[in-house]
ROLUMMI-102535 format. One line per 2 residues: number of its first residue (from 1); for each residue x, y, z of C-alpha. Coordinates in Angstrom, 2 decimals, decimal comma, padded with zeros to 5 digits. Example, Ala and Ser with C-alpha at 12.3 -4.5 7.8 and 13.67 -1.06 7.14 Angstrom:
% residues 2
1> 012,30/-004,50/007,80 | 013,67/-001,06/007,14
% end
This chain:
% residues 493
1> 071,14/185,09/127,16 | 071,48/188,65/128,83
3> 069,40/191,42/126,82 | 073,45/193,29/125,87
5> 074,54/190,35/124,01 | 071,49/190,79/121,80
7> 072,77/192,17/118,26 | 070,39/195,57/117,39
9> 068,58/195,86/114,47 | 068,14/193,85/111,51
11> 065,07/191,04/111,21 | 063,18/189,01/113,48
13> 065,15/186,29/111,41 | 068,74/186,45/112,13
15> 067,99/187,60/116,02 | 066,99/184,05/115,88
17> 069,61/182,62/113,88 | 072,67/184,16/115,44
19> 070,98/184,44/119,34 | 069,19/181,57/120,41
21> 069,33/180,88/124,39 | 069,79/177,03/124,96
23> 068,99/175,30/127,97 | 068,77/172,17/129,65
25> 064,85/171,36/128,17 | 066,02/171,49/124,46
27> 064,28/169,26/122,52 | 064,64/167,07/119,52
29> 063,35/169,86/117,24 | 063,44/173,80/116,36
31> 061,41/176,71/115,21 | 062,19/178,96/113,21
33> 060,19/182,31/113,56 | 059,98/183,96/110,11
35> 059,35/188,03/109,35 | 055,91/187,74/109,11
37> 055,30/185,71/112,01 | 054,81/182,31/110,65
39> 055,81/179,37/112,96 | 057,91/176,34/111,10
41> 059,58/173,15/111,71 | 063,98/173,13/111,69
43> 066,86/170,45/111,67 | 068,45/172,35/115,33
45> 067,11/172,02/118,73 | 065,50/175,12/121,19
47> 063,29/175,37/123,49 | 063,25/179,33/123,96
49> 063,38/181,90/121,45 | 064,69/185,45/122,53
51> 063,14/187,82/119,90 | 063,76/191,82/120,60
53> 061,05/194,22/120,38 | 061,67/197,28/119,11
55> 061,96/198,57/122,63 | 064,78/197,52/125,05
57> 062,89/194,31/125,85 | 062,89/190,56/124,49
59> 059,86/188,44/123,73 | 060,24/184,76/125,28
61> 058,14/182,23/122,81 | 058,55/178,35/124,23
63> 058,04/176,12/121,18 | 057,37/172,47/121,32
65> 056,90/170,79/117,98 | 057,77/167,83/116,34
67> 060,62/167,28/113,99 | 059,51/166,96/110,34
69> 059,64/168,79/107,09 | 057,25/171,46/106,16
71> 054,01/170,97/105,94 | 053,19/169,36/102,73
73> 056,15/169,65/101,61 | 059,11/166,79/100,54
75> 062,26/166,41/102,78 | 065,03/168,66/102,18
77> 067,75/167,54/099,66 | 071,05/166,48/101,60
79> 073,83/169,11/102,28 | 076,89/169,53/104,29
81> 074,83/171,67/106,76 | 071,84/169,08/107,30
83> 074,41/166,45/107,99 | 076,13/168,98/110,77
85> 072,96/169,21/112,55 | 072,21/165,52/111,79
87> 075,42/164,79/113,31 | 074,73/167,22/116,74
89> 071,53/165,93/116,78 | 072,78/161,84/117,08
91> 075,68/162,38/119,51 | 074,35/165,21/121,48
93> 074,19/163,22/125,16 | 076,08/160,01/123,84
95> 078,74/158,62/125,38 | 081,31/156,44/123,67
97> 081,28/154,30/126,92 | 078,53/153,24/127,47
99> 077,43/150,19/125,56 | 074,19/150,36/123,19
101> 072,21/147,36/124,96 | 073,26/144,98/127,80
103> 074,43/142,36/125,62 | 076,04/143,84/122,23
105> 076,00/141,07/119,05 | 079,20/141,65/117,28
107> 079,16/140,17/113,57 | 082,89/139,68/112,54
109> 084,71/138,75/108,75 | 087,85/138,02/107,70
111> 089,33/139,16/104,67 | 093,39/137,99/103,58
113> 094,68/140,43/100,79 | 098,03/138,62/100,72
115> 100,13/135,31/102,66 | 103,52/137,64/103,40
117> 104,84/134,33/105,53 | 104,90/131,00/106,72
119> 107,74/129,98/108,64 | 108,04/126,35/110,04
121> 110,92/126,98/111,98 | 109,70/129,94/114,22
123> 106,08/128,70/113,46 | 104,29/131,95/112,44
125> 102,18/132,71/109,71 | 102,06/136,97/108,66
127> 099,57/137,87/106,43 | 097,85/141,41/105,25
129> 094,40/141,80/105,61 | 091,71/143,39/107,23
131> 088,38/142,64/110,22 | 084,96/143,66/109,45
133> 083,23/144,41/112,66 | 079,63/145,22/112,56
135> 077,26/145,61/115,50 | 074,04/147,99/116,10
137> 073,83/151,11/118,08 | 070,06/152,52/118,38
139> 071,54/155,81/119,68 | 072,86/156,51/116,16
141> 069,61/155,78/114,00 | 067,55/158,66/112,37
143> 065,72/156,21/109,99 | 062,60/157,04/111,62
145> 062,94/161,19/111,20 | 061,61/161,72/108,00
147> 063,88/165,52/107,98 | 067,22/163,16/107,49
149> 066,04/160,98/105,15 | 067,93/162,22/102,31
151> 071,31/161,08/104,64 | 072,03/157,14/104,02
153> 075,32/157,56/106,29 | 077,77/159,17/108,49
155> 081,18/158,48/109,03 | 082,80/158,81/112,32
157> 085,63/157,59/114,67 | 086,47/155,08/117,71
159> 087,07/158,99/119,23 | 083,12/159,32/119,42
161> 081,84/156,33/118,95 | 081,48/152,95/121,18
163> 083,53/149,84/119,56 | 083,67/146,86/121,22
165> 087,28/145,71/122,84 | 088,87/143,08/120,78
167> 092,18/141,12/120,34 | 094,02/138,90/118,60
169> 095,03/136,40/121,67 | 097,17/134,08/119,40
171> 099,25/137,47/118,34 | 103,02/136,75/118,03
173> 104,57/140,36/118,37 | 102,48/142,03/121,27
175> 098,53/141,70/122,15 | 097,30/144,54/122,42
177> 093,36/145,55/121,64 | 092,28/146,44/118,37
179> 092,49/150,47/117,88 | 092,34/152,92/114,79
181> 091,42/155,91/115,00 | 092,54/156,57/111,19
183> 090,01/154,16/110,23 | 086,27/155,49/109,78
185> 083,55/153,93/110,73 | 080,47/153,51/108,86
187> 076,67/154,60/110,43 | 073,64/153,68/108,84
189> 070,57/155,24/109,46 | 069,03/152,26/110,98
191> 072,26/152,46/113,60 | 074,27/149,56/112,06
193> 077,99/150,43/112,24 | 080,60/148,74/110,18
195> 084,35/148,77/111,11 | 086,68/147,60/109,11
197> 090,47/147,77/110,61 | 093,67/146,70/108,19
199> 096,66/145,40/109,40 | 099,58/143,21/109,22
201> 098,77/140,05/111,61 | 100,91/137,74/112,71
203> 099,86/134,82/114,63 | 100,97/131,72/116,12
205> 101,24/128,45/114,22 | 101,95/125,13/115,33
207> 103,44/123,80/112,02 | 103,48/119,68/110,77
209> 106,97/119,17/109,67 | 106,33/115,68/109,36
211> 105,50/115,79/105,34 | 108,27/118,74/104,78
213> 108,84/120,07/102,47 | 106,05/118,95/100,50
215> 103,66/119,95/103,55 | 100,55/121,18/104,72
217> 099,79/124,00/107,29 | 096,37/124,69/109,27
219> 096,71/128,01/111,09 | 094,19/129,80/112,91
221> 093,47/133,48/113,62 | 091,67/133,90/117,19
223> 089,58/136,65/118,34 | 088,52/137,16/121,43
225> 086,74/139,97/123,89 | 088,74/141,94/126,13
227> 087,35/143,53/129,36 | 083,49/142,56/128,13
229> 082,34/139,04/129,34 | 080,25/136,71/127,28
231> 077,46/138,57/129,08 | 078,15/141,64/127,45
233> 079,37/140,57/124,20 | 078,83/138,00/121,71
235> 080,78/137,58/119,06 | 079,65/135,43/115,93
237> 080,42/134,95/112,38 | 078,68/137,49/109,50
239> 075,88/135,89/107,89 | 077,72/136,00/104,73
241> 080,87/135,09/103,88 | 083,62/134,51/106,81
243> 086,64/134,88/105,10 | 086,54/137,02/102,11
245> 089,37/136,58/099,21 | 087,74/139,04/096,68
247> 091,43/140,93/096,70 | 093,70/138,15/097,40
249> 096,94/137,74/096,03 | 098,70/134,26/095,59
251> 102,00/134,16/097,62 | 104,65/132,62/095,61
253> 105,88/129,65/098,00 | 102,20/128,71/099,68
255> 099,18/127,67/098,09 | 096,09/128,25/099,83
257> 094,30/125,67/100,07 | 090,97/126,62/102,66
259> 089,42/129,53/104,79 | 086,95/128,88/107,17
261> 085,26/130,43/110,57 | 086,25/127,21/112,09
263> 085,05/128,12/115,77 | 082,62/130,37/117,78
265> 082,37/129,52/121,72 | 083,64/131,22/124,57
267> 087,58/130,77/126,63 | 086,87/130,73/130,26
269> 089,18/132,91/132,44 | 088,31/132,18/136,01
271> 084,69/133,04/137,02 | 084,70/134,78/133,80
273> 084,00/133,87/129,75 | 085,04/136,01/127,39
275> 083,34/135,14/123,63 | 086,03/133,77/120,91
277> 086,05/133,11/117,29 | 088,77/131,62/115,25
279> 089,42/132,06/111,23 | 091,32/128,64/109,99
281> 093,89/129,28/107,40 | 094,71/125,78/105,37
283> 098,13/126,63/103,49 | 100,40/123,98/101,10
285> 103,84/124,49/100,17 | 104,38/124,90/096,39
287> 106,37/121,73/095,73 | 108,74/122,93/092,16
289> 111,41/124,87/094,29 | 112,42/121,87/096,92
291> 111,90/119,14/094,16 | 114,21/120,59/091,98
293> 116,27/122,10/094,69 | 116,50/119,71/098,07
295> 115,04/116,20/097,07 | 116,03/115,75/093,48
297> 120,07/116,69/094,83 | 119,44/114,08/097,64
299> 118,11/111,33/095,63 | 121,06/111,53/093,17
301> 123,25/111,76/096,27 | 121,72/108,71/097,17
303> 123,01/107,02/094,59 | 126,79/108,24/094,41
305> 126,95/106,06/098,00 | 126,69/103,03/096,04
307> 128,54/104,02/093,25 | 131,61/104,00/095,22
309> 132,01/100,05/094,84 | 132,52/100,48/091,06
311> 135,60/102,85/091,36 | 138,49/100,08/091,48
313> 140,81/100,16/094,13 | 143,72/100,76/091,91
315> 142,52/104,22/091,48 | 143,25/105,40/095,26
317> 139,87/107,39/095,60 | 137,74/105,04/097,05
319> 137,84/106,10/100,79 | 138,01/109,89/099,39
321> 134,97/109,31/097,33 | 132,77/107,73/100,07
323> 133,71/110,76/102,78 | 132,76/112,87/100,36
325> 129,33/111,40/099,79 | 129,41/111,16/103,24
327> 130,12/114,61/103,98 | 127,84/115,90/101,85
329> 124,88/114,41/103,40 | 126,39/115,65/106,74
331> 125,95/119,13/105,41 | 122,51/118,76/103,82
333> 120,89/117,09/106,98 | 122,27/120,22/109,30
335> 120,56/122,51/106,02 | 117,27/120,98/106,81
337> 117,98/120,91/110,95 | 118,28/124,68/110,53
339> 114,60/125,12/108,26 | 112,60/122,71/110,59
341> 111,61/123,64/114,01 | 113,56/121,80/117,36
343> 110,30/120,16/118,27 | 109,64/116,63/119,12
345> 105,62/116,52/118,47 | 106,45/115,45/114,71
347> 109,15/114,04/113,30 | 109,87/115,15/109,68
349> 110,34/112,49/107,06 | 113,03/114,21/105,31
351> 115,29/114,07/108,21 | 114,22/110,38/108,88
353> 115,27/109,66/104,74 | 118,50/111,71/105,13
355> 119,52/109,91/108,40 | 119,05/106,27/106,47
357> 121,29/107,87/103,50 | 123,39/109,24/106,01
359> 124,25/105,33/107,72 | 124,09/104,07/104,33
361> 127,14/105,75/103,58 | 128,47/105,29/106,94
363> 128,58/101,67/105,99 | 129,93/101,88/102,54
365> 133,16/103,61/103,88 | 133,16/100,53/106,65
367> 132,78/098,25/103,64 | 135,09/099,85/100,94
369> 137,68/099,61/104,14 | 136,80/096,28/104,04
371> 137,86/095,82/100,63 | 140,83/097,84/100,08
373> 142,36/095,40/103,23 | 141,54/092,27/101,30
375> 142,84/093,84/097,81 | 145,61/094,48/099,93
377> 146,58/091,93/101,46 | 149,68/089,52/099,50
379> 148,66/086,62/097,30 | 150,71/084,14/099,73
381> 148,68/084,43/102,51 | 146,38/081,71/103,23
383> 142,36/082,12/103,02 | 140,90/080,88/105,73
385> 137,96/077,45/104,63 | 135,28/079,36/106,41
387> 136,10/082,68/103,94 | 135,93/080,66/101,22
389> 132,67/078,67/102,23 | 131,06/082,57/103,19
391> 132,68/083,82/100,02 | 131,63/080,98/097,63
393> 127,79/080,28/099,67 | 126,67/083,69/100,16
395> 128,45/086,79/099,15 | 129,38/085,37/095,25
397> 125,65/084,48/094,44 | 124,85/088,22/095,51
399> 127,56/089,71/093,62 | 126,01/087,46/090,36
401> 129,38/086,43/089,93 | 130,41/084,22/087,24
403> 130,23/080,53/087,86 | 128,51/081,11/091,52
405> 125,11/079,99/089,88 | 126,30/075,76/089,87
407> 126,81/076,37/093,57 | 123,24/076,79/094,29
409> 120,86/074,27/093,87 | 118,06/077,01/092,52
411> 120,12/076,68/089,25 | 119,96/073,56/088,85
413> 117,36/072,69/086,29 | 114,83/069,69/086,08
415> 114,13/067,93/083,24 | 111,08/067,39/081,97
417> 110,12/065,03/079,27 | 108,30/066,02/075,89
419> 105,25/065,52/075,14 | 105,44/062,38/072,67
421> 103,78/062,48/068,81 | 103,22/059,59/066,57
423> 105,27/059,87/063,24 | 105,00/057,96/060,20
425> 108,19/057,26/058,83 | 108,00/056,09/055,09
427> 112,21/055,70/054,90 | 114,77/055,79/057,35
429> 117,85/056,08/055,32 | 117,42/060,19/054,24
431> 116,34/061,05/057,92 | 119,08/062,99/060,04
433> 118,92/062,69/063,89 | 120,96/065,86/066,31
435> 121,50/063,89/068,70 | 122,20/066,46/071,22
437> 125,59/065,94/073,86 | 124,65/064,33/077,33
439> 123,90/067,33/080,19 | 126,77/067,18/082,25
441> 125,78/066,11/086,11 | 126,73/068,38/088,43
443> 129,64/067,89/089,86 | 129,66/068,18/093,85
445> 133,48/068,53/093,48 | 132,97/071,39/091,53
447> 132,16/074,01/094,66 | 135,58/072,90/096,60
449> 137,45/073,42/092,75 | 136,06/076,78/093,12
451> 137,41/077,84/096,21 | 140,22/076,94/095,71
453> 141,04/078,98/093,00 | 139,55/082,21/095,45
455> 142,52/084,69/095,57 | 142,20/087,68/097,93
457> 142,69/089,98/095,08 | 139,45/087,81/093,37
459> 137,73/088,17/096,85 | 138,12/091,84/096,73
461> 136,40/092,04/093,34 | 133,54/090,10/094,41
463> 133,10/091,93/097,73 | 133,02/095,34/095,47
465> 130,32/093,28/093,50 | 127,77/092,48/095,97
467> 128,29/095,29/098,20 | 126,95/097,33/095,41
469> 124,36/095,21/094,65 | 123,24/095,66/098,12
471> 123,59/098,79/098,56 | 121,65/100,14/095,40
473> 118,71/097,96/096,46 | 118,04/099,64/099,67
475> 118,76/102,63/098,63 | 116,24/102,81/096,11
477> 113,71/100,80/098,05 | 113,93/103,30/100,83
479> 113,77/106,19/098,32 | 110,77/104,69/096,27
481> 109,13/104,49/099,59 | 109,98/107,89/101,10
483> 109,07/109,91/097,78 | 105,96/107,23/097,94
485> 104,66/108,57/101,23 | 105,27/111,97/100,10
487> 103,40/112,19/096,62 | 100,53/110,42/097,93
489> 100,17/112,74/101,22 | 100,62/116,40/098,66
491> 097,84/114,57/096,24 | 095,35/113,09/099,14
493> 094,35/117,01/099,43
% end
């Protein structure tokens, strides 16, 4: 410092204070040179003093000394000062590119405050949370200078500190590296710094449609080193909890089910490794919504196909009825084409159920076409023997219609005998014997009688009859089975 930028007058003191010439040999500590000439230790750095004498001169007084309180004394209490010249102290010579050791350990955490969304159909998952990202940096550590002990903490920025490069590979709307400079980050004493940046992250998600829409989703959240190799970073899980859900709040359609670290290794990009960990995310649909609003509709649907058999041909509706039902499943099948993804990997139950419904009804218009053509046709126009023998062999004992059971030979009944008891019989003349009427044989006639009185208005009836009968069996077998295969996959987890 040149001898005119010295201030005149005053003390010793505040020459000091207000004029001390810095230089390239500073050390870790300071002196302070008090009015009577007493040498103690400060929290700032010289190496030279420039004191003026009461003449135009200066007196040059090199100090070395060791930082510390004074003698015999206790540390100084903290204060916005001492953590200023804690602060030039720590990052006086650092540079926020250079890493702290050849190989930095990264601990990272997840926490989820809230599931925003899980769509199946563009297969993303959004959800709010935030990473905590911890790692050590020696540079920044003043637990071993007793004159900061009274300072836990500092709090700085990725503007002047070293963070490690990070990103979320499996990001759907841009990868980019994980920056916030908003965000403080926290310094021990010992040098641990803890980073904790908050976002909205949405990821990739390869959804199972195949149990929709009573389904389960496994998503992950991938983190991975950018620029750094394995060699130079390492990133692992925190010793404590990897996923934290201390603030979580349930999302009204998805249940969470699981969070786990589920992986820590390495993805190889050609001669080069670059460290990786993944977060799993288990989710499972809430099922009250779609029971009461897509498979409860569908089931009774179901059932209207069949139902179109009891609505007499008289009435004119028949055909209209079973479009309708037919249309209607039409429309709820291209409703659950547009919610599902176009992916061939799985193929969703739902859509295999609807499909079956959707031939079912197919076939009951074929059928009630069937018929309206034999209710149709005029009463002089001959049956043909083998409609009769189909009618009167097959299609009758389906329909349970009245007097097909003597045409089978499962009806016909064998007779047993009784078992025989001894009885004592003191007069014969009061005792009354019911002698019951001889079992009429069965007539093999009888099944030619009866097709001969077949009409093709009588026909009609019995087709209606057994094409019902039919028809509401495999429908409810295949929806017992489908709802079967759903229930037990939504209560296996």
């Amino acid at each position: 410092m040149k001898l005119d930028e010295l201030q005149r007058g005053g003390t010793p003191e505040n020459y000091i204070k207000g004029n001390l010439d810095w230089d390239n040999q500073a050390t870790s500590s300071a002196t302070e040179l008090s009015t009577s000439g007493i040498l103690y230790q400060r929290k700032w750095c010289v190496h030279h003093l420039l004191i003026p004498s009461s003449q135009d001169s200066i007196i040059v007084i090199n100090v070395k000394s060791q930082p510390g309180p004074p003698p015999g004394g206790p540390p100084p209490d903290y204060s916005k000062e001492l953590e200023t010249e804690l602060r030039d102290d720590l990052f006086r010579g650092y540079s926020e590119l250079q890493r702290p050791t050849e190989r930095v350990h990264i601990n990272v955490s997840l926490s989820i405050l809230t599931i925003n969304d899980m769509s199946i159909k563009d297969q993303t998952l959004s959800l709010t949370g935030y990473l905590s990202i911890a790692w050590l940096d020696e540079r920044l550590s003043w637990d071993t200078d007793s004159s900061y002990s009274s300072i836990k903490f500092l709090f700085s920025t990725e503007t002047y500190v070293w963070r490690p490069s990070l990103l979320i590979d499996n990001a759907v709307h841009g990868i980019s590296v994980i920056s916030d400079v908003n965000t403080p980050m926290r310094i021990q004493d010992k040098g641990l710094i803890t980073w904790s940046p908050a976002d909205i992250y949405t990821v990739s998600c390869v959804s199972d449609i195949m149990y929709y829409p009573l389904d389960i989703q496994t998503c992950y959240l991938s983190l991975t080193s950018w620029a750094y190799t394995n060699n130079e970073i390492s990133l692992d899980f925190d010793e404590g909890e990897r996923v934290d859900l201390t603030a979580f709040i349930p999302n009204g359609e998805w249940e969470l089910l699981a969070t786990e670290g589920a992986v820590s290794g390495s993805r190889s990009k050609g001669d080069n490794s670059f460290s990786n960990v993944k977060f799993s995310i288990q989710l499972r649909r809430r099922p009250l919504f779609h029971v009461l609003n897509t498979l409860f509709p569908v089931a009774l649907m179901a059932v209207l196909s069949a139902m179109v058999f009891k609505l007499p041909v008289e009435s004119g509706e028949k055909i209209g009825f079973a479009l309708t039902v037919l249309l209607a499943y039409a429309v709820y099948l291209t409703l659950i084409s547009d919610n599902i993804p176009s992916t061939s990997v799985s193929v969703c139950y739902l859509s295999i159920y609807l499909s079956l419904i959707l031939c079912y009804g197919t076939l009951s218009v074929l059928c009630t076409i069937l018929v309206i053509n034999f209710h149709s046709r005029p009463e002089g126009q001959d049956i043909t023997p083998w409609t009769r023998r189909i009618t009167t062999a097959i299609i009758m004992p389906l329909a349970c219609w009245k007097g097909s059971c003597s045409t089978s030979s499962c009806c016909k009944k064998k007779v047993r005998p009784n078992d025989t008891k001894t009885i004592h019989v003191l007069s014969v003349s009061k005792i009354k014997v019911n002698v019951p009427d001889p079992v009429p044989e069965y007539d093999l006639a009888s099944q030619d009688s009866l097709e001969e009185q077949l009409t093709w208005y009588t026909i009609s009836k019995i087709l209606d009859a057994a094409f019902f009968n039919i028809f509401m069996w495999i429908i409810v077998c295949t929806s017992i089975i489908f709802f079967s295969i759903l229930a037990g996959e939504y209560a296996n987890v």
